[in-house]
PyMOL Python script that loads the backbone (N, CA, C, O; Angstrom):
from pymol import cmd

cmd.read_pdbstr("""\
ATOM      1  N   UNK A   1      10.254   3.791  -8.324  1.00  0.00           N
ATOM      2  CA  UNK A   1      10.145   2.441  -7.806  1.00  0.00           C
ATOM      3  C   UNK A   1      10.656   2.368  -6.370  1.00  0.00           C
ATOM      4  O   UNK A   1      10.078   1.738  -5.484  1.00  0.00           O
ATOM      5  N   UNK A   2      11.681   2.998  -6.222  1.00  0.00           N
ATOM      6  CA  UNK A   2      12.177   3.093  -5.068  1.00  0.00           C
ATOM      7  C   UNK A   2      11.519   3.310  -3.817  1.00  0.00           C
ATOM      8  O   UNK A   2      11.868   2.743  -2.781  1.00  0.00           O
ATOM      9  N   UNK A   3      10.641   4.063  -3.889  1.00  0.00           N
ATOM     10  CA  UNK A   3       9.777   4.814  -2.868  1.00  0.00           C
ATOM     11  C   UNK A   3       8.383   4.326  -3.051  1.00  0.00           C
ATOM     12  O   UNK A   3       7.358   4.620  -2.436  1.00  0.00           O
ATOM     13  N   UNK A   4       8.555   3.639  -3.885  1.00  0.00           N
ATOM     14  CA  UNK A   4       7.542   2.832  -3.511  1.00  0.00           C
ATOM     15  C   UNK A   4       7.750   1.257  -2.727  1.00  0.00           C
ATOM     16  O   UNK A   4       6.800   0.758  -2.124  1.00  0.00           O
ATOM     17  N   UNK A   5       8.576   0.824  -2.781  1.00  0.00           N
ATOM     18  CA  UNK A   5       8.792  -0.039  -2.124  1.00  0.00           C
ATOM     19  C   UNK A   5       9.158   0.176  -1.012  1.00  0.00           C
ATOM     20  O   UNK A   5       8.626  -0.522  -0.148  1.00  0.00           O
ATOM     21  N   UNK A   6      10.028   1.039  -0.630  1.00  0.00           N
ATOM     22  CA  UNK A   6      10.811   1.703   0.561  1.00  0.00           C
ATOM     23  C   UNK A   6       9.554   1.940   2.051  1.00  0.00           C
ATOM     24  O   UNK A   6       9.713   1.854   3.269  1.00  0.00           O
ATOM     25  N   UNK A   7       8.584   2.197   1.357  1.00  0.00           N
ATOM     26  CA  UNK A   7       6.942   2.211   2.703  1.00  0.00           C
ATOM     27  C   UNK A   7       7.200   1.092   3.128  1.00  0.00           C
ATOM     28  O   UNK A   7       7.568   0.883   4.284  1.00  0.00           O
ATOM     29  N   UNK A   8       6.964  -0.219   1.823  1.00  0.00           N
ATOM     30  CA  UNK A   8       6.833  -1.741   2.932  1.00  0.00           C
ATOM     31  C   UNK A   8       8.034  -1.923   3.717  1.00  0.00           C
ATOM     32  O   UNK A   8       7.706  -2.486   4.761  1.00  0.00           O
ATOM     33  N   UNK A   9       9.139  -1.725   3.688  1.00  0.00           N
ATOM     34  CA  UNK A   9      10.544  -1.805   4.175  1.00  0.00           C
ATOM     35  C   UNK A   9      10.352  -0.714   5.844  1.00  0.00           C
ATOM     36  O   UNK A   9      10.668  -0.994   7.000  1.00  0.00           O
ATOM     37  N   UNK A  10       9.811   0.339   5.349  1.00  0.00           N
ATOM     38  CA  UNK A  10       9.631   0.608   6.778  1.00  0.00           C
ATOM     39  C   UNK A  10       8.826   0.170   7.724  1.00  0.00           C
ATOM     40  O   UNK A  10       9.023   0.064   8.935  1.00  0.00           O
ATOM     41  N   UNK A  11       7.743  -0.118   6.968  1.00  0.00           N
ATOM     42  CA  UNK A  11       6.629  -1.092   8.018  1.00  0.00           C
ATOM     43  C   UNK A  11       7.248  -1.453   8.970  1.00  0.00           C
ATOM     44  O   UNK A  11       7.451  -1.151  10.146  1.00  0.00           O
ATOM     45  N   UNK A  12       7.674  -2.588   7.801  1.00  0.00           N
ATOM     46  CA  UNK A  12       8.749  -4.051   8.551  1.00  0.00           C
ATOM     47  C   UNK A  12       9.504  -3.794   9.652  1.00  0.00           C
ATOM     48  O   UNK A  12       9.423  -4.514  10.647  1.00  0.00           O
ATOM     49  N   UNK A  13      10.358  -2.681   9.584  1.00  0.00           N
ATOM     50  CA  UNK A  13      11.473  -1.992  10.077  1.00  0.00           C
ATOM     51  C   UNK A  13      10.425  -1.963  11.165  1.00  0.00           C
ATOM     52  O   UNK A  13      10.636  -2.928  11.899  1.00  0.00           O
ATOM     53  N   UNK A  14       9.322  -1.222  11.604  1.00  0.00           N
ATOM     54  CA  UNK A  14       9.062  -0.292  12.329  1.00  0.00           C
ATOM     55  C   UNK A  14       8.410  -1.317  13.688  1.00  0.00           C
ATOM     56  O   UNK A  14       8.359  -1.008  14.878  1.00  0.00           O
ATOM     57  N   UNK A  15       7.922  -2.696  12.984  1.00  0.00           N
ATOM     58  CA  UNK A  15       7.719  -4.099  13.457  1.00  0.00           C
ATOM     59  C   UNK A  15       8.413  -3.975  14.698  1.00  0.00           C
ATOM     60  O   UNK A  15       8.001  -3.934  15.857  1.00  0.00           O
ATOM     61  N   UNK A  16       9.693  -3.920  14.142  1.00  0.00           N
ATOM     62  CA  UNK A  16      10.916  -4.249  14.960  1.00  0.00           C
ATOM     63  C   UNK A  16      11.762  -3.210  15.878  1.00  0.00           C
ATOM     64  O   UNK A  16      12.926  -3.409  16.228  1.00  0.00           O
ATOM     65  N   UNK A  17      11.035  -2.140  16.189  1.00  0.00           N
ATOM     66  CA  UNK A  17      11.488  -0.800  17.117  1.00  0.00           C
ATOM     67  C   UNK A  17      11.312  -0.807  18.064  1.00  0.00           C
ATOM     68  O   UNK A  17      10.350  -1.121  18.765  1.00  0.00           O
ATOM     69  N   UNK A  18      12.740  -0.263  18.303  1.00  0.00           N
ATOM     70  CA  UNK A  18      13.448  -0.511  19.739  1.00  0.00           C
ATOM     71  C   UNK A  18      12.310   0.387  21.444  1.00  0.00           C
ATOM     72  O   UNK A  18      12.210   0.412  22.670  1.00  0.00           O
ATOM     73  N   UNK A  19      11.769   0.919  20.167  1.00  0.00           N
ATOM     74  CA  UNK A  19      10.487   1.975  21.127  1.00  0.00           C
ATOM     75  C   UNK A  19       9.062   2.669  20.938  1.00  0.00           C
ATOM     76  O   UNK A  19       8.783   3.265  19.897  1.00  0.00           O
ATOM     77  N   UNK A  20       8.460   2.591  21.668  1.00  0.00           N
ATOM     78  CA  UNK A  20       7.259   3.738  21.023  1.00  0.00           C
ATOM     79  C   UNK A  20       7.458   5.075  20.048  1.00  0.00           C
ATOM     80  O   UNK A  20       6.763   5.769  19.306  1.00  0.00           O
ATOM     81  N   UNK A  21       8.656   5.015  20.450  1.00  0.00           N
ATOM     82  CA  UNK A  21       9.143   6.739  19.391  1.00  0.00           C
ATOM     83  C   UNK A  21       9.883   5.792  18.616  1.00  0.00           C
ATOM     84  O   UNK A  21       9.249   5.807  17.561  1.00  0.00           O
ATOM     85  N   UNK A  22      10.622   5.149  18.496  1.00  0.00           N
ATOM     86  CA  UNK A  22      11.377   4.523  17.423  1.00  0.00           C
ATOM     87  C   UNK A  22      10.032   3.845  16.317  1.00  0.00           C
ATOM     88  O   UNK A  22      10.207   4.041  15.114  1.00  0.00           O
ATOM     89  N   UNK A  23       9.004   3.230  16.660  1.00  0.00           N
ATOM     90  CA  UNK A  23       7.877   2.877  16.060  1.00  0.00           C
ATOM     91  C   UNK A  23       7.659   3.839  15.382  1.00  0.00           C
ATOM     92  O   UNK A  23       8.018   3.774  14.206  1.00  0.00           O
ATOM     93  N   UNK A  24       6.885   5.279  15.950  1.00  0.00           N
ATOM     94  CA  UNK A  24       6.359   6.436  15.208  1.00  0.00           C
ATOM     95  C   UNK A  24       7.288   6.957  14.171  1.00  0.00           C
ATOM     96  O   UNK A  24       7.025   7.290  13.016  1.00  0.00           O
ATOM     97  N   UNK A  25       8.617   6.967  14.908  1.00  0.00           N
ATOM     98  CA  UNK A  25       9.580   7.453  13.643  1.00  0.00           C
ATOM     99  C   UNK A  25       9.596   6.636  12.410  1.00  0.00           C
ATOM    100  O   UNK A  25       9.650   7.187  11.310  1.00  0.00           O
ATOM    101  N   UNK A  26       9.555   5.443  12.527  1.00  0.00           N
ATOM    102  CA  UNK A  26       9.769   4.673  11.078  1.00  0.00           C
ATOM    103  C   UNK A  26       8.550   4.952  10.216  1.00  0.00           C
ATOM    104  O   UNK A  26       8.495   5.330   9.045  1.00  0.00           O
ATOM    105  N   UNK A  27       7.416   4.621  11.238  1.00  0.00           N
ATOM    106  CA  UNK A  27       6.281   4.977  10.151  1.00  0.00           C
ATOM    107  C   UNK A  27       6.100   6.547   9.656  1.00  0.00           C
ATOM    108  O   UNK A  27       5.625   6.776   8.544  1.00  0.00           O
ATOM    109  N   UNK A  28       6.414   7.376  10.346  1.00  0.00           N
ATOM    110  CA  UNK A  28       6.515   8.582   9.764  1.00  0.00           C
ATOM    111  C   UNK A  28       7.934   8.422   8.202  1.00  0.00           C
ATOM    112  O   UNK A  28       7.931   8.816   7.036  1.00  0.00           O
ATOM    113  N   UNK A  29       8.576   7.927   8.749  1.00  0.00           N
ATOM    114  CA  UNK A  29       9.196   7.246   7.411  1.00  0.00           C
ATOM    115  C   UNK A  29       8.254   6.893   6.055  1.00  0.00           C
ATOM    116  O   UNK A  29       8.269   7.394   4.930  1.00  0.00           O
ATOM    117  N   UNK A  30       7.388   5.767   6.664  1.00  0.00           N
ATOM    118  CA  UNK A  30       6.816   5.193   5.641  1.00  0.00           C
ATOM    119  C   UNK A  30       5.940   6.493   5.155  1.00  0.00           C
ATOM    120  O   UNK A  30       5.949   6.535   3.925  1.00  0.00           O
ATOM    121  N   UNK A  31       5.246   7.482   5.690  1.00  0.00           N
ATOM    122  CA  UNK A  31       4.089   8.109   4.971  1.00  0.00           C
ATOM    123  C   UNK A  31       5.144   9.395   4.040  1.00  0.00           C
ATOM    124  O   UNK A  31       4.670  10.180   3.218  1.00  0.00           O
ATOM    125  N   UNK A  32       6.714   9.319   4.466  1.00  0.00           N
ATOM    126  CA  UNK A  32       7.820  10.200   3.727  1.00  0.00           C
ATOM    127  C   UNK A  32       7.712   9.731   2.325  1.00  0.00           C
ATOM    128  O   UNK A  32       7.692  10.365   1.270  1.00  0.00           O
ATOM    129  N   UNK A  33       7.660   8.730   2.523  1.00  0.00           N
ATOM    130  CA  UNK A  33       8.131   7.516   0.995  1.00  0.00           C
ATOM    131  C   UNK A  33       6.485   7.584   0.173  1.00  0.00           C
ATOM    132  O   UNK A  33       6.349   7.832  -1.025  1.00  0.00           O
ATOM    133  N   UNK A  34       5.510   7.341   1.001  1.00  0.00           N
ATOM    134  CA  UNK A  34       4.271   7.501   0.386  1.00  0.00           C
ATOM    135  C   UNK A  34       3.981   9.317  -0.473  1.00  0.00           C
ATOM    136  O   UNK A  34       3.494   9.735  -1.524  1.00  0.00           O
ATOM    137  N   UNK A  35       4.617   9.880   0.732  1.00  0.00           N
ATOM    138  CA  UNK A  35       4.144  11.343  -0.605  1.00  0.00           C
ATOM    139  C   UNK A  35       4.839  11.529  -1.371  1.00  0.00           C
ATOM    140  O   UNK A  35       4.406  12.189  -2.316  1.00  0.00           O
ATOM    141  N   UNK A  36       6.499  11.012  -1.438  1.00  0.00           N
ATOM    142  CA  UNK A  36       7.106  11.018  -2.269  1.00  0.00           C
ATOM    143  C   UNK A  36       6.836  10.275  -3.728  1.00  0.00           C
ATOM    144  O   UNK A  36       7.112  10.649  -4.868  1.00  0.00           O
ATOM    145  N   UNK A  37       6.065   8.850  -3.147  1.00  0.00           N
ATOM    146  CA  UNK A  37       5.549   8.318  -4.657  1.00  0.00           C
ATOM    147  C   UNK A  37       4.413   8.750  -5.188  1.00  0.00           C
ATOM    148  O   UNK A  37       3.874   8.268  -6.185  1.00  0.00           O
ATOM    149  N   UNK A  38       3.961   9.807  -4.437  1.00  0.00           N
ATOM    150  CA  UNK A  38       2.369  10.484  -5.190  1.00  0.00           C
ATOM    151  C   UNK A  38       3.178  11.343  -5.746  1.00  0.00           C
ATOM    152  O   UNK A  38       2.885  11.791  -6.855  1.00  0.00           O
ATOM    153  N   UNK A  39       4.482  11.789  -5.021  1.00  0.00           N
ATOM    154  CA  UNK A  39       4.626  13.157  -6.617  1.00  0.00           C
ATOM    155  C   UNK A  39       5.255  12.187  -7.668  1.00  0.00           C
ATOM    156  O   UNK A  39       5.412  12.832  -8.705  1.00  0.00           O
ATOM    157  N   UNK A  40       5.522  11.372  -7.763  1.00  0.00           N
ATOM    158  CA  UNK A  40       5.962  10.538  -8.761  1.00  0.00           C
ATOM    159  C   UNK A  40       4.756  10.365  -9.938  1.00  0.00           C
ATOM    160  O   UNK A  40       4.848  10.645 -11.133  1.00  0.00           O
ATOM    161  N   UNK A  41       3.545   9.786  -9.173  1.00  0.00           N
ATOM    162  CA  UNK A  41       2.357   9.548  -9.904  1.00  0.00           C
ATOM    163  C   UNK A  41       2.317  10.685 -10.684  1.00  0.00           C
ATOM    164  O   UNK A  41       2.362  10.684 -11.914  1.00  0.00           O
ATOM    165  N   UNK A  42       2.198  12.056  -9.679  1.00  0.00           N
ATOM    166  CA  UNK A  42       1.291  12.957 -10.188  1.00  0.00           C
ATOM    167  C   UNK A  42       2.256  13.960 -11.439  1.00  0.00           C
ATOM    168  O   UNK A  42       1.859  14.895 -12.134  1.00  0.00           O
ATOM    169  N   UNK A  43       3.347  13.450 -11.376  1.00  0.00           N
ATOM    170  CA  UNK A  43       4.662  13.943 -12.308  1.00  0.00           C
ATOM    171  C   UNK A  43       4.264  12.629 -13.497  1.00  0.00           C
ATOM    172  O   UNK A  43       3.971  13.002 -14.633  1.00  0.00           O
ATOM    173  N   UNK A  44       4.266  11.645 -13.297  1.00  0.00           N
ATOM    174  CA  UNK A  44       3.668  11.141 -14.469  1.00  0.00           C
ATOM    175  C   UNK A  44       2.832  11.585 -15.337  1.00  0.00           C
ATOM    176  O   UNK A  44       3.039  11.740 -16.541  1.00  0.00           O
ATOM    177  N   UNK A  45       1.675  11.839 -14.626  1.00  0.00           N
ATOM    178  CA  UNK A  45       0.330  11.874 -15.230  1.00  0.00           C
ATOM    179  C   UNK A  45       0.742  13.590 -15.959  1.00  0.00           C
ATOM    180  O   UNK A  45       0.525  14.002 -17.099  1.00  0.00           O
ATOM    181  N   UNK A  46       1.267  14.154 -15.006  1.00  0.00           N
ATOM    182  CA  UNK A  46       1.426  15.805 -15.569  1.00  0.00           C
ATOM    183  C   UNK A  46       2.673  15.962 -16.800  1.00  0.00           C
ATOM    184  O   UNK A  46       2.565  16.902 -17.588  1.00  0.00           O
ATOM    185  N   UNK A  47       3.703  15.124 -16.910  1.00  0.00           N
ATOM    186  CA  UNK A  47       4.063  15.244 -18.283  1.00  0.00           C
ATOM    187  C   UNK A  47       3.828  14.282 -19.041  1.00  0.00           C
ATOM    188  O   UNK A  47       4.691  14.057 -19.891  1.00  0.00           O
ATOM    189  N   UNK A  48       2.343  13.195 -19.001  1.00  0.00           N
ATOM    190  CA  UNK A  48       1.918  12.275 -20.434  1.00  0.00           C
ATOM    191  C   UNK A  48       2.320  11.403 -20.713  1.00  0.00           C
ATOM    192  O   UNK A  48       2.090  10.775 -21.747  1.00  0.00           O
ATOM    193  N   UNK A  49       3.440  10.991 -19.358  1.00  0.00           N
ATOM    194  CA  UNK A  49       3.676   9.428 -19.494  1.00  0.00           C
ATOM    195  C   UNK A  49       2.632   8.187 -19.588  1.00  0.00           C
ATOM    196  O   UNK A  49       2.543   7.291 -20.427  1.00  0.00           O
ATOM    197  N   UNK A  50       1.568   8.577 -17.943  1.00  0.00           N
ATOM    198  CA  UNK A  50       0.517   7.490 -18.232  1.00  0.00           C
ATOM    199  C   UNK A  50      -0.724   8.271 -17.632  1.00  0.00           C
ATOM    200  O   UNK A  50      -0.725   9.072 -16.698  1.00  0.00           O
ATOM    201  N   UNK A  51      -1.709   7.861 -18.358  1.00  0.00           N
ATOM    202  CA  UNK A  51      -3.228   8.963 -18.202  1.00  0.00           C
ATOM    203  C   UNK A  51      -3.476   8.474 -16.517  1.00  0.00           C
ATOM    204  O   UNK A  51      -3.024   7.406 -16.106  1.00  0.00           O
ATOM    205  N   UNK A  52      -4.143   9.287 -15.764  1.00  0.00           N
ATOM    206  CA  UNK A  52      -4.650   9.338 -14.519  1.00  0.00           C
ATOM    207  C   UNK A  52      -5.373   8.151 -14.698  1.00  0.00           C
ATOM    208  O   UNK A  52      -4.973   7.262 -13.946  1.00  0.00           O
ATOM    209  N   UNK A  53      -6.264   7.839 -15.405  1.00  0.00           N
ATOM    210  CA  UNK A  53      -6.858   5.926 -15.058  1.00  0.00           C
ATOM    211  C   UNK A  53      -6.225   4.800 -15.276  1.00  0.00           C
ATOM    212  O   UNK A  53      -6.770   3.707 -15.121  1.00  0.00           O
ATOM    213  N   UNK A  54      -4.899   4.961 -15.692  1.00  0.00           N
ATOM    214  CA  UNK A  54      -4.086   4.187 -15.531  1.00  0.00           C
ATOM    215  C   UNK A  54      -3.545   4.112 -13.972  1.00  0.00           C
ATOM    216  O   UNK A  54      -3.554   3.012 -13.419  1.00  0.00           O
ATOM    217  N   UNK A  55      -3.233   4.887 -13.500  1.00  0.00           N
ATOM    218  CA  UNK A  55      -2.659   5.139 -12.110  1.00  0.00           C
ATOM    219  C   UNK A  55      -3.988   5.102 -11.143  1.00  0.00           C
ATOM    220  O   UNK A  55      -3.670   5.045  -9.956  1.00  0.00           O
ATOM    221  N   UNK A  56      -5.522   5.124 -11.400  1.00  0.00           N
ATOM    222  CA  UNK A  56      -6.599   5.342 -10.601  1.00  0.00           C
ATOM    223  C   UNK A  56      -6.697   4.283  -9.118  1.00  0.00           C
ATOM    224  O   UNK A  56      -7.278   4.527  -8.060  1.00  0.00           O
ATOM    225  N   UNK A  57      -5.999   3.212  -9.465  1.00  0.00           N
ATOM    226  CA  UNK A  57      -6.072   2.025  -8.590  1.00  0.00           C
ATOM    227  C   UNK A  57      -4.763   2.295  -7.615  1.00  0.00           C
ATOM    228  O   UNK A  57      -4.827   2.195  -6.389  1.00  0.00           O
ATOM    229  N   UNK A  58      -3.724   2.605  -8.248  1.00  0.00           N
ATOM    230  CA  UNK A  58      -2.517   2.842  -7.469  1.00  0.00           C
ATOM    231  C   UNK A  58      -2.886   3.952  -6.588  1.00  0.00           C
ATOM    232  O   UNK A  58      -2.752   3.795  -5.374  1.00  0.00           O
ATOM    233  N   UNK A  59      -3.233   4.806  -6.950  1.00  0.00           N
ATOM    234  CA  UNK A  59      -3.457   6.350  -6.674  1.00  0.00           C
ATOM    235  C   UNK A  59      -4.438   5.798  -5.228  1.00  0.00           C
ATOM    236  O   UNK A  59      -4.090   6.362  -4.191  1.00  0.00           O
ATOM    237  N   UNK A  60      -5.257   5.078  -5.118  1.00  0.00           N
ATOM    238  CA  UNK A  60      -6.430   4.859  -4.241  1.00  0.00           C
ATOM    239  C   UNK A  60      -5.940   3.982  -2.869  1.00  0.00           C
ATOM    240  O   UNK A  60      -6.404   3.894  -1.732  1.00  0.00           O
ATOM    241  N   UNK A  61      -4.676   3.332  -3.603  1.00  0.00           N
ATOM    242  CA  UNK A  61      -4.551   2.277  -2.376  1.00  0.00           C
ATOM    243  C   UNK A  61      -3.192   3.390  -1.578  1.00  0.00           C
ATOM    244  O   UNK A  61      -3.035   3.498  -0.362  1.00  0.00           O
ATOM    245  N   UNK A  62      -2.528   3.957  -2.431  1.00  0.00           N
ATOM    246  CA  UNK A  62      -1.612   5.191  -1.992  1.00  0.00           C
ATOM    247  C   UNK A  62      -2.215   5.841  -0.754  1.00  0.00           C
ATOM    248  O   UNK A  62      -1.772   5.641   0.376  1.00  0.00           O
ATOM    249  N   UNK A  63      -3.050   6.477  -0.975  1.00  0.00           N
ATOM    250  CA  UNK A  63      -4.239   7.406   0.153  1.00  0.00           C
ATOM    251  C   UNK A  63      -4.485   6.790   0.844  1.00  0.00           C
ATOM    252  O   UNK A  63      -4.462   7.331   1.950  1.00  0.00           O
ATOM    253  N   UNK A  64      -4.996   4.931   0.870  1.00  0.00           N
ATOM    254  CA  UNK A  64      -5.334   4.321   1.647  1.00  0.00           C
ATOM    255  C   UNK A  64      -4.211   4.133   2.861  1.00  0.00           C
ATOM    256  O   UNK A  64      -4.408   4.259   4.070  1.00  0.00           O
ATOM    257  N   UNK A  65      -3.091   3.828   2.241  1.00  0.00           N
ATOM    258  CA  UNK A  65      -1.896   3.391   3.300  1.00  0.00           C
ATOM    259  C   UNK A  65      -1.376   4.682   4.233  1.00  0.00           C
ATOM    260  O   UNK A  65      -0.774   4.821   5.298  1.00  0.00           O
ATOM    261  N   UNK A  66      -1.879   5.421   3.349  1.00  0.00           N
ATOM    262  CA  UNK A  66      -1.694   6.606   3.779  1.00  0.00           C
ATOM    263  C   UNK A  66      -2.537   7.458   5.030  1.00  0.00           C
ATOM    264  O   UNK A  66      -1.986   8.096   5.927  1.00  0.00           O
ATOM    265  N   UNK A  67      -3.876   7.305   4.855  1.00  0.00           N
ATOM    266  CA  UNK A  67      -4.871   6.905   6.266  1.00  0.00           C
ATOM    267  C   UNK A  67      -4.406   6.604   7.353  1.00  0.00           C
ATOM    268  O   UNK A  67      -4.065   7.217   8.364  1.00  0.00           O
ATOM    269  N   UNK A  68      -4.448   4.985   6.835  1.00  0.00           N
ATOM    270  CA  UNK A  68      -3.857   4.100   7.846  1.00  0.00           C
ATOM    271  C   UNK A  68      -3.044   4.272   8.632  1.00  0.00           C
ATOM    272  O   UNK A  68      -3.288   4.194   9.836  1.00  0.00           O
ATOM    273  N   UNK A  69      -1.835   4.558   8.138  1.00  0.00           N
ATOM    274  CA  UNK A  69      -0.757   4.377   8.607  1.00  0.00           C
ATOM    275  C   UNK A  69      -0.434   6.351   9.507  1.00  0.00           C
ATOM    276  O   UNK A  69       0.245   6.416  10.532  1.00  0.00           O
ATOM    277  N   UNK A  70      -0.919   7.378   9.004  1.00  0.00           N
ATOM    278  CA  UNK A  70      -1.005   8.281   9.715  1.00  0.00           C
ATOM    279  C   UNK A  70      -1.693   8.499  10.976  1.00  0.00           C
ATOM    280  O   UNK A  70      -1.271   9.217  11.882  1.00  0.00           O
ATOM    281  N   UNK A  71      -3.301   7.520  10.983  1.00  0.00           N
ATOM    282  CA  UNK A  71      -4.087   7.121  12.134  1.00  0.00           C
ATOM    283  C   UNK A  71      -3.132   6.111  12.850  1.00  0.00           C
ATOM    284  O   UNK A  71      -3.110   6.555  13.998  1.00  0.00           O
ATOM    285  N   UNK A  72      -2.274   4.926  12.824  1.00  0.00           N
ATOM    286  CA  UNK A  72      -1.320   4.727  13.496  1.00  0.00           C
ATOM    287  C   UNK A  72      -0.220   5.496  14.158  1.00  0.00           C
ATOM    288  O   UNK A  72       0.108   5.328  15.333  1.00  0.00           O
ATOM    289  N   UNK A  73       0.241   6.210  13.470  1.00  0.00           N
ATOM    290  CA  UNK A  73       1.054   7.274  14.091  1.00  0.00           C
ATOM    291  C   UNK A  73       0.430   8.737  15.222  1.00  0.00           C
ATOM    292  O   UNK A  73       0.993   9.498  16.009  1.00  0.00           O
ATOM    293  N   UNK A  74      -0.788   8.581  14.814  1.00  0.00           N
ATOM    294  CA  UNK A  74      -1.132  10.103  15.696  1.00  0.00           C
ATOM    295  C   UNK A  74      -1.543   9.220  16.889  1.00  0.00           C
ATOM    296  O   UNK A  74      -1.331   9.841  17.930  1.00  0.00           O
ATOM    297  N   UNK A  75      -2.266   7.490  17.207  1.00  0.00           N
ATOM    298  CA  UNK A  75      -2.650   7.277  18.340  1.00  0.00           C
ATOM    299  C   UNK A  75      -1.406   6.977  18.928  1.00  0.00           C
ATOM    300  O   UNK A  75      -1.251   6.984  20.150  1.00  0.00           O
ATOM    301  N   UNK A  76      -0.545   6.724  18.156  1.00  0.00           N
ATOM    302  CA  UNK A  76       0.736   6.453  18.897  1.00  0.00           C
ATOM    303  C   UNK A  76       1.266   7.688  19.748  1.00  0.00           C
ATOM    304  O   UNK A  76       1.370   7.664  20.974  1.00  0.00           O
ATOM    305  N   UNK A  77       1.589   8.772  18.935  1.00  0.00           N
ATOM    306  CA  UNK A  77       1.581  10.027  19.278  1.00  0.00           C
ATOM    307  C   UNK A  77       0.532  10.818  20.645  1.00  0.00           C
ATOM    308  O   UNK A  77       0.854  11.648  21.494  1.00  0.00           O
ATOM    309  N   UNK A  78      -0.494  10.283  20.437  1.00  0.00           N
ATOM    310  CA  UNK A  78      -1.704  10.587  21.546  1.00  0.00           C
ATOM    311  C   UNK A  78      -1.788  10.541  22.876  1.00  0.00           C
ATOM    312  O   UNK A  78      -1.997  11.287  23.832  1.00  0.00           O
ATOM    313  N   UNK A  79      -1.364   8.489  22.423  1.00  0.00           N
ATOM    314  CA  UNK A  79      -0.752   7.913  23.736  1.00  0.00           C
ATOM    315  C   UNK A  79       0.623   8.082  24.438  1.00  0.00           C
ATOM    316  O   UNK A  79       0.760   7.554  25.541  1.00  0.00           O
ATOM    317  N   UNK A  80       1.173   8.453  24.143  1.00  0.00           N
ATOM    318  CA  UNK A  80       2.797   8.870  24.641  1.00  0.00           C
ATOM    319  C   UNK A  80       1.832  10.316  25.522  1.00  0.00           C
ATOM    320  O   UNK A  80       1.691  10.305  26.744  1.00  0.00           O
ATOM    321  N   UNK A  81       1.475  11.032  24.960  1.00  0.00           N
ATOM    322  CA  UNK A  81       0.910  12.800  25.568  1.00  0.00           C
ATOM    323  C   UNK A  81       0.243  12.122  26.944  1.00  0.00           C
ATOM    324  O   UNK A  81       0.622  12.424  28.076  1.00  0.00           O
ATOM    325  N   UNK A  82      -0.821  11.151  26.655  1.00  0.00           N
ATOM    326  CA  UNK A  82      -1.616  10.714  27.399  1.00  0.00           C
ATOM    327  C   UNK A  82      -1.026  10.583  28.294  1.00  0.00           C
ATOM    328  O   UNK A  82      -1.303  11.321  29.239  1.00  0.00           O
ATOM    329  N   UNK A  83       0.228   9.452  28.478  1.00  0.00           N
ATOM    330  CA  UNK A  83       0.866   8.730  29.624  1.00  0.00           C
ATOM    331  C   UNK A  83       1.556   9.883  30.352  1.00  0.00           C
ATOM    332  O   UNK A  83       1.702   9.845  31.574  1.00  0.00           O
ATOM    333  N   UNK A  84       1.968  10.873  29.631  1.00  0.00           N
ATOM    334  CA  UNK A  84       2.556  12.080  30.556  1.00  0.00           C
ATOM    335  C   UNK A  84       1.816  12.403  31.721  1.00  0.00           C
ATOM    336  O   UNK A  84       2.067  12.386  32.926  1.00  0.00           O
ATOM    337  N   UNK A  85       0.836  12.701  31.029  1.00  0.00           N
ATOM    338  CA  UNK A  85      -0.084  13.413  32.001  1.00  0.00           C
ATOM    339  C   UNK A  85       0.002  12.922  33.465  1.00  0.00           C
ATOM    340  O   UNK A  85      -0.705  13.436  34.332  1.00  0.00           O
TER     341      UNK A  85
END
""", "prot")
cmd.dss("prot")
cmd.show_as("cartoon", "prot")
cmd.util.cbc("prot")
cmd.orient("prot")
């Protein structure tokens, strides 16, 4: 439960950073907490707590935030390289 909630908490957090690297860091936070709750899922499903279509919807929006929020972090990442130049 923890880590799953702990993503939206960094969002939020990351809202509020003090910097372009303080931004990237939190959300790299959030996608910490996101693989951490896929091994959760996938530790479920692998000792028979709850069948994989039970988790099919969770499992989908997981990956999704997970997209997202990594394509946020690499243009962030991009643009910092960029501005060097």
């Amino acid at each position: 439960m923890r880590s799953g909630t702990s993503t939206g908490a960094q969002v939020a957090e990351a809202n509020y950073a003090k910097s372009d690297a303080d931004f990237a860091s939190k959300l790299e936070g959030a996608l910490q907490e996101l693989s951490e709750t896929k091994y959760w899922f996938d530790l479920l499903i692998e000792v028979g707590t709850v069948k994989p279509t039970e988790l099919k919807a969770l499992v989908a929006e997981l990956e999704e935030l997970t997209a997202i929020i990594a394509t946020v972090v690499g243009k962030k990442r991009r643009a910092k390289i960029v501005a060097k130049v």
